[in-house]
C-alpha positions in Angstrom: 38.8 45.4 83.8 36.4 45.4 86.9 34.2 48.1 87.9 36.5 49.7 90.3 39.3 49.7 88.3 37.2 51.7 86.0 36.1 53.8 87.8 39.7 54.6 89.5 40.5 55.0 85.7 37.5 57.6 85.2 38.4 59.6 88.4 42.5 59.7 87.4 41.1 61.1 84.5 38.7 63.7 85.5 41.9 65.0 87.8 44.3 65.1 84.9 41.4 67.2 83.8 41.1 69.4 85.9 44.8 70.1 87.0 45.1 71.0 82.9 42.5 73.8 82.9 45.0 75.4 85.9 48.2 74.4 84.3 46.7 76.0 81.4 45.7 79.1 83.1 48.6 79.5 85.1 51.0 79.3 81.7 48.9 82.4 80.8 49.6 84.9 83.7 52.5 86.4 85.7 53.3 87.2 89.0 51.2 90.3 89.5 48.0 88.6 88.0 48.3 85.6 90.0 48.5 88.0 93.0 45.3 89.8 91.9 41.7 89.7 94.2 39.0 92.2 93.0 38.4 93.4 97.0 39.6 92.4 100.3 36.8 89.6 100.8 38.0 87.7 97.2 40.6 85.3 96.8 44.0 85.9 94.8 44.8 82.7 92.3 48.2 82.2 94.6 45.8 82.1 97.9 43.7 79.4 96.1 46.6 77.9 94.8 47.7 77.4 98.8 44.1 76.2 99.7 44.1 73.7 97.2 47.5 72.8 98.1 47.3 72.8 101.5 43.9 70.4 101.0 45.4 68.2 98.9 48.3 67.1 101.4 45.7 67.2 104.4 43.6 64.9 101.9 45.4 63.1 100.6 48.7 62.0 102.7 48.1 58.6 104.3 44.2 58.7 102.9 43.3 55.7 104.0 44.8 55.7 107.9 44.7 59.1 109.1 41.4 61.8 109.3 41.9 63.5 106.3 42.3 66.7 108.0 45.8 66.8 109.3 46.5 68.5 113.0 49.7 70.2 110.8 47.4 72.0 108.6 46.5 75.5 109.2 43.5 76.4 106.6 43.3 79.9 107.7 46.8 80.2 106.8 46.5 79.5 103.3 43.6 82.1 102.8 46.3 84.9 104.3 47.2 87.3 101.1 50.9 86.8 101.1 53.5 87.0 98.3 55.2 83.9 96.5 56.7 84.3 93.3 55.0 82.2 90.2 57.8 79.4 91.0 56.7 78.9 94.4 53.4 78.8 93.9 53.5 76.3 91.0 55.4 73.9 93.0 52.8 73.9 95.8 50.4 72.9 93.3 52.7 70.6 91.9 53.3 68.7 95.1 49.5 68.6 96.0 49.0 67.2 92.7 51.6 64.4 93.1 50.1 63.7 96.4 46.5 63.0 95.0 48.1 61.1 91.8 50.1 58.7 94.3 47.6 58.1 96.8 45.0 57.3 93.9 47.3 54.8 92.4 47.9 53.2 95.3 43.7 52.2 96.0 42.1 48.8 95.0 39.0 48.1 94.1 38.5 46.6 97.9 39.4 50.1 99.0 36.2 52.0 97.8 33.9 50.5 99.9 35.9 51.6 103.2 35.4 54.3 105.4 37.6 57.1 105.9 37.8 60.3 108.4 37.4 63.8 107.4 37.0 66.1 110.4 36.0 63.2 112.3 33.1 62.3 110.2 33.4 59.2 108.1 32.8 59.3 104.2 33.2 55.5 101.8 36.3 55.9 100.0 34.5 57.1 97.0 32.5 59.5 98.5 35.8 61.0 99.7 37.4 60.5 96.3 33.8 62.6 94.9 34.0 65.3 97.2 37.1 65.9 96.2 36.5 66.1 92.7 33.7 68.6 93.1 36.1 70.5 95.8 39.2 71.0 93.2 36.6 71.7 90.3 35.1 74.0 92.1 38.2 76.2 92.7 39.9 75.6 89.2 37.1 77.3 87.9 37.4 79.9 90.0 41.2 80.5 88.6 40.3 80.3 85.1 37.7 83.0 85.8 39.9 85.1 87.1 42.4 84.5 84.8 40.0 85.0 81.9 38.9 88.1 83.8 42.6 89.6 83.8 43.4 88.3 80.1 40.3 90.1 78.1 41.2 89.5 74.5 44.5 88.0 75.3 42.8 84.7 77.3 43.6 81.8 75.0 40.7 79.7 75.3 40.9 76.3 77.2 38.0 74.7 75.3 36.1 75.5 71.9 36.4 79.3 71.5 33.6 81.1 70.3 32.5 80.8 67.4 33.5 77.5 66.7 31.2 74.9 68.0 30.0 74.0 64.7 33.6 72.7 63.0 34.5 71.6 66.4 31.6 68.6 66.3 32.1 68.5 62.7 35.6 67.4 63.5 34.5 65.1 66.3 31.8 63.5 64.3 33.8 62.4 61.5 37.1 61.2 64.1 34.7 59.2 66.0 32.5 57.6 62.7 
């Protein structure tokens, strides 16, 4: 394997990542909770969810051809407080997901080095592909927090829990030796 089809590899990976720690968190909550903003200034989950959505098909749809920020996309839409049932809003993620995944596995190691668009301003492929790591990471984090926020003692933890560290790199020690 060359070094851009490892490092395609690496950032497929890193995405799955990410999209878990929301899939995750989103198993955990309802409706009401994904609906949740702690004042009129914060963000909901389901108005992230629609940022990162909406992003995601600007970004993503025709990524090498088109400016990344698509004429059809109204941003200050998706930061609106409106209502969509759980459903809804996990197909919007779903669909921006696909979008990234497809676009991804169509690039070639000849396609990193290119330049693409974003508002007008061009980025090489994999700075595009890095900003939009750091982007999504960015706002997953900010769902778990909330959702960690609103579970208390119910949050099921998406990593180690507290407490154990120790067994955990026991554990990985002796798999990996």
């Amino acid at each position: 394997m060359n070094m851009g089809e490892t490092y395609l590899n690496i950032i497929k990976k890193k995405f799955l990542e990410i999209k878990k720690l929301g899939d995750q968190t989103f198993q955990q909550l309802d409706d009401k909770q994904l609906h949740w903003s702690n004042h009129e200034e914060s963000n909901s989950i389901a108005v992230i969810i629609k940022h990162v959505g909406g992003n995601m098909i600007s970004r993503w749809s025709d990524f090498l051809s088109t400016d990344g920020e698509k004429p059809t996309r109204n941003r200050d839409l998706e930061f609106e407080a409106s209502y969509l049932p759980k459903m809804e809003l996990f197909q919007i993620w779903e669909q921006g997901w696909q979008i990234v995944f497809t676009a991804l596995d169509e690039l070639t190691e000849q396609d990193l080095l290119k330049k693409v668009k974003i508002r007008g301003e061009n980025h090489l492929v994999m700075d595009a592909i890095e900003r939009q790591v750091s982007h999504y990471s960015y706002h997953v984090g900010q769902i778990v927090y909330i959702g960690k926020l609103l579970k208390t003692s119910e949050w099921q933890s998406l990593s180690i829990p507290r407490g154990y560290s120790e067994q955990f790199n026991k554990q990985m020690f002796n798999k990996n030796n």
